[in-house]
C-alpha positions as a Markdown table, in Angstrom:
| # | Residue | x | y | z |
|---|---|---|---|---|
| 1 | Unk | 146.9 | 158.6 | 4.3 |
| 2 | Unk | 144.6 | 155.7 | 4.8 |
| 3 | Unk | 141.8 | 155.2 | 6.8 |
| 4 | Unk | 143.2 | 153.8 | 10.1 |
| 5 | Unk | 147.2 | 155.7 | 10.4 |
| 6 | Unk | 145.3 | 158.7 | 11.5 |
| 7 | Unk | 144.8 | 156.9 | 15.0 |
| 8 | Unk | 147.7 | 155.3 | 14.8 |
| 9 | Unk | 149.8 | 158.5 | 14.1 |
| 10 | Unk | 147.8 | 159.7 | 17.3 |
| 11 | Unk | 148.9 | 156.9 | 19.4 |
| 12 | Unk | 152.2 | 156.7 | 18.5 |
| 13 | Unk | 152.2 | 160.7 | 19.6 |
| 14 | Unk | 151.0 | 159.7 | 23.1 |
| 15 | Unk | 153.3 | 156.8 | 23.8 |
| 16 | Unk | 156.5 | 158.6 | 25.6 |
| 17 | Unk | 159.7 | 156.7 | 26.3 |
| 18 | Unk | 160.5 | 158.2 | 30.3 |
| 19 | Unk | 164.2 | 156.7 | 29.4 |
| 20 | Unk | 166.1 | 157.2 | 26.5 |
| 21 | Unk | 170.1 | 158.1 | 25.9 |
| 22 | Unk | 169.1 | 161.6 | 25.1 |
| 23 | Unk | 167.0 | 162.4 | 28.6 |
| 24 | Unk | 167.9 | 162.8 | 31.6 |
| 25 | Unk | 165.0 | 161.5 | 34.4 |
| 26 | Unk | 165.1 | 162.5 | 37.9 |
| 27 | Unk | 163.9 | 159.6 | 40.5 |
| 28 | Unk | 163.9 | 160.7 | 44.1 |
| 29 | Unk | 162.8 | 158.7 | 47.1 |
| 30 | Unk | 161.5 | 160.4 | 50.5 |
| 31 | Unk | 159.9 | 159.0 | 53.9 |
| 32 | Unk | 157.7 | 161.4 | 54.6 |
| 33 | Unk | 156.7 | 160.0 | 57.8 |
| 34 | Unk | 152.9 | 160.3 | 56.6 |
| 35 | Unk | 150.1 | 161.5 | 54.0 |
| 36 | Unk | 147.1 | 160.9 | 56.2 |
| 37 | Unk | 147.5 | 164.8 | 56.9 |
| 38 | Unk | 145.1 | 168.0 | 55.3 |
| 39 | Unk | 147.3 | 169.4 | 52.7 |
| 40 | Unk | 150.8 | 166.9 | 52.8 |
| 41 | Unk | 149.9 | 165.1 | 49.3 |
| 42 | Unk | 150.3 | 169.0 | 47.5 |
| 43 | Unk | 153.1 | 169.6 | 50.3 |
| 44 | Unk | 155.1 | 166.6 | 48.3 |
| 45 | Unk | 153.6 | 167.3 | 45.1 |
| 46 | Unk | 155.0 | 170.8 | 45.3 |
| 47 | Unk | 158.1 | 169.6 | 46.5 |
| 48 | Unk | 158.4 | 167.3 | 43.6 |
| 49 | Unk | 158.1 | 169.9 | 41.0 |
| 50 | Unk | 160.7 | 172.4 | 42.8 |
| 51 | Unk | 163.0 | 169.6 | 42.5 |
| 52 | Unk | 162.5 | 168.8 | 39.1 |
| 53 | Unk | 161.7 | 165.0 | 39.4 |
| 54 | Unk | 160.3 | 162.6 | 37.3 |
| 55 | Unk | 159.3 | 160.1 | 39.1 |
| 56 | Unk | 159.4 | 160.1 | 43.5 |
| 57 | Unk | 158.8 | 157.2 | 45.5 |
| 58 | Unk | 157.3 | 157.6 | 49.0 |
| 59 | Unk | 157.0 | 155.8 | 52.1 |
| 60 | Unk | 155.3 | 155.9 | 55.3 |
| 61 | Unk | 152.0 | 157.1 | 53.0 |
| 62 | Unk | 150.0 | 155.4 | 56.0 |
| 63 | Unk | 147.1 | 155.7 | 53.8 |
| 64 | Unk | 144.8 | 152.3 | 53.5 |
| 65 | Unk | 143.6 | 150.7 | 50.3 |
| 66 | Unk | 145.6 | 150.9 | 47.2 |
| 67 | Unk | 144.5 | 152.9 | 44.2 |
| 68 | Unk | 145.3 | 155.6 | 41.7 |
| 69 | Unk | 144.5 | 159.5 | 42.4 |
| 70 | Unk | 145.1 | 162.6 | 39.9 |
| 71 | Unk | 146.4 | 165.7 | 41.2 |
| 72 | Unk | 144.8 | 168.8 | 40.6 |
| 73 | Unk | 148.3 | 170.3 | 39.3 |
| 74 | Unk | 149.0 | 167.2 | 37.0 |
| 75 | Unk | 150.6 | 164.7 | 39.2 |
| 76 | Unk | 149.4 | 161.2 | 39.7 |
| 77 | Unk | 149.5 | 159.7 | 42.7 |
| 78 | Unk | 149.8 | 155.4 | 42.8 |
| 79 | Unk | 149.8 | 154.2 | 46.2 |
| 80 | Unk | 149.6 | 151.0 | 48.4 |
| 81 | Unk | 148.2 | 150.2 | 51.8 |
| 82 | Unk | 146.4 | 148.0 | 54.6 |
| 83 | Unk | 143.5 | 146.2 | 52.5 |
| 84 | Unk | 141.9 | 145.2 | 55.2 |
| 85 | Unk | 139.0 | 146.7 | 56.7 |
| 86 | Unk | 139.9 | 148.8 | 59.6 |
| 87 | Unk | 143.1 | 148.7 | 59.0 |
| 88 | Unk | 145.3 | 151.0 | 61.3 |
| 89 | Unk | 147.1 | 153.9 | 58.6 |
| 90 | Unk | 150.6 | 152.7 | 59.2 |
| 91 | Unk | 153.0 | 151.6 | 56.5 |
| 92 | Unk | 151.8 | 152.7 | 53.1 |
| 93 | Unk | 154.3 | 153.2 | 50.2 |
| 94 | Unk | 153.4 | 155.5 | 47.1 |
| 95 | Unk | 154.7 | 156.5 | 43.5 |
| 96 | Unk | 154.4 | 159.8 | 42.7 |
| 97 | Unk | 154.7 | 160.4 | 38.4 |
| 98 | Unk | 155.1 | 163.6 | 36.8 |
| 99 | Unk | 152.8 | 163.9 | 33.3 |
| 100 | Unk | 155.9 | 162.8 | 31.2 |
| 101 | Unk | 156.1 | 159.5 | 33.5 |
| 102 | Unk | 152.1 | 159.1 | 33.1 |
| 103 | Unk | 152.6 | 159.3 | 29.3 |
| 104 | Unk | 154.8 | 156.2 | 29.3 |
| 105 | Unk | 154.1 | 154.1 | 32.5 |
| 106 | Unk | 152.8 | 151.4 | 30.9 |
| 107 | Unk | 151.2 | 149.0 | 34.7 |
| 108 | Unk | 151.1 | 148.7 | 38.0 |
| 109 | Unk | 150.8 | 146.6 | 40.6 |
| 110 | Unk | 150.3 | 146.7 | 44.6 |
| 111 | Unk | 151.6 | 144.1 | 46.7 |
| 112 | Unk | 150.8 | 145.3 | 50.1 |
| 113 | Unk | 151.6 | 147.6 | 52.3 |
| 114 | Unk | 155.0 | 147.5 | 51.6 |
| 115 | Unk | 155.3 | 147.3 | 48.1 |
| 116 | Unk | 153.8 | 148.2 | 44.6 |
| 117 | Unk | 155.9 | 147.9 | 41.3 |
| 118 | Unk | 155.3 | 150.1 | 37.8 |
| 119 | Unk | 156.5 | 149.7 | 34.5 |
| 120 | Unk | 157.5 | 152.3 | 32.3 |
| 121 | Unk | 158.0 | 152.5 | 28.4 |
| 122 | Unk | 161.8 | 153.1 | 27.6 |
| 123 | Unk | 163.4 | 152.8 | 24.5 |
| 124 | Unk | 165.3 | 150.2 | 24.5 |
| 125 | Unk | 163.2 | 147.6 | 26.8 |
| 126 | Unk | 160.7 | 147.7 | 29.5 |
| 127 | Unk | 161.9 | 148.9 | 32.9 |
| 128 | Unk | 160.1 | 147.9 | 36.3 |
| 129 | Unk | 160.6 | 149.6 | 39.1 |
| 130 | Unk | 159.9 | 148.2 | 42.6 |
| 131 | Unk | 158.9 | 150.5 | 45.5 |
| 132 | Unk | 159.5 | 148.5 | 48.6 |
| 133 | Unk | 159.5 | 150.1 | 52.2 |
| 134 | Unk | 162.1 | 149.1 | 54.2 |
| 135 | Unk | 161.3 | 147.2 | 57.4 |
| 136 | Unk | 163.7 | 147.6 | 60.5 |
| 137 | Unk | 162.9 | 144.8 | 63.3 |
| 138 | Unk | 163.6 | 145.7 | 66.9 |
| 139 | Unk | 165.4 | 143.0 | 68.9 |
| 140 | Unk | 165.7 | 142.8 | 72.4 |
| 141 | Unk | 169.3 | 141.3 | 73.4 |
């Protein structure tokens, strides 16, 4: 063993692939109308974890800013919102990651209220994935 494959042995340990032929990941999507409520972010973390997913992608967070929060049961929490100061809490879209999809998300990016974007390690090449809320425009006729 020399002097630096220790690390790199350790590295190499932490680096997990989140898609691979042999594994089978679970992506869910859910509106969940909002997140700027006492106790909702467990609410969907818990629901997340009953229904065995990997990776969930939320909209309607109506939370403002953008940022990165760990859950105190394991979960991150990536989310993007209004930037601007004062900024009502509508819109909002999140990405909530299991601890396996933690280990191999590899960036991410907001882009608004609307969307944010994450990469993820996979075996064969890098996947993005795009969270975008979709917008429906009233028309009067």
């Amino acid at each position: 063993m020399t002097p630096g494959s220790e690390s790199q042995d350790l590295e190499a340990a932490r680096q997990t692939t989140i898609i691979s032929t042999r594994t089978t990941t679970t992506i869910g999507a859910w509106n969940v109308r909002t997140m700027f409520e006492k106790g909702k972010t467990a609410q969907v973390a818990a629901e997340m974890r009953n229904n065995k997913l990997t990776l969930l992608g939320i909209s309607e967070s109506r939370w403002t800013g953008s940022g990165q929060r760990r859950l105190a049961t394991g979960e991150m929490l990536l989310f993007s919102g209004h930037e601007e100061e004062d900024a009502p809490h509508t819109l909002g879209v999140a990405l909530m990651l299991s601890t396996t999809a933690q280990k191999a998300l590899i960036g991410w990016e907001a882009h608004g209220p609307r969307i944010l974007t994450a990469t993820f390690r996979t075996k064969i090449r890098r996947i993005n994935m795009d969270v975008i809320r979709k917008v429906f425009l009233e028309t009067n006729t």
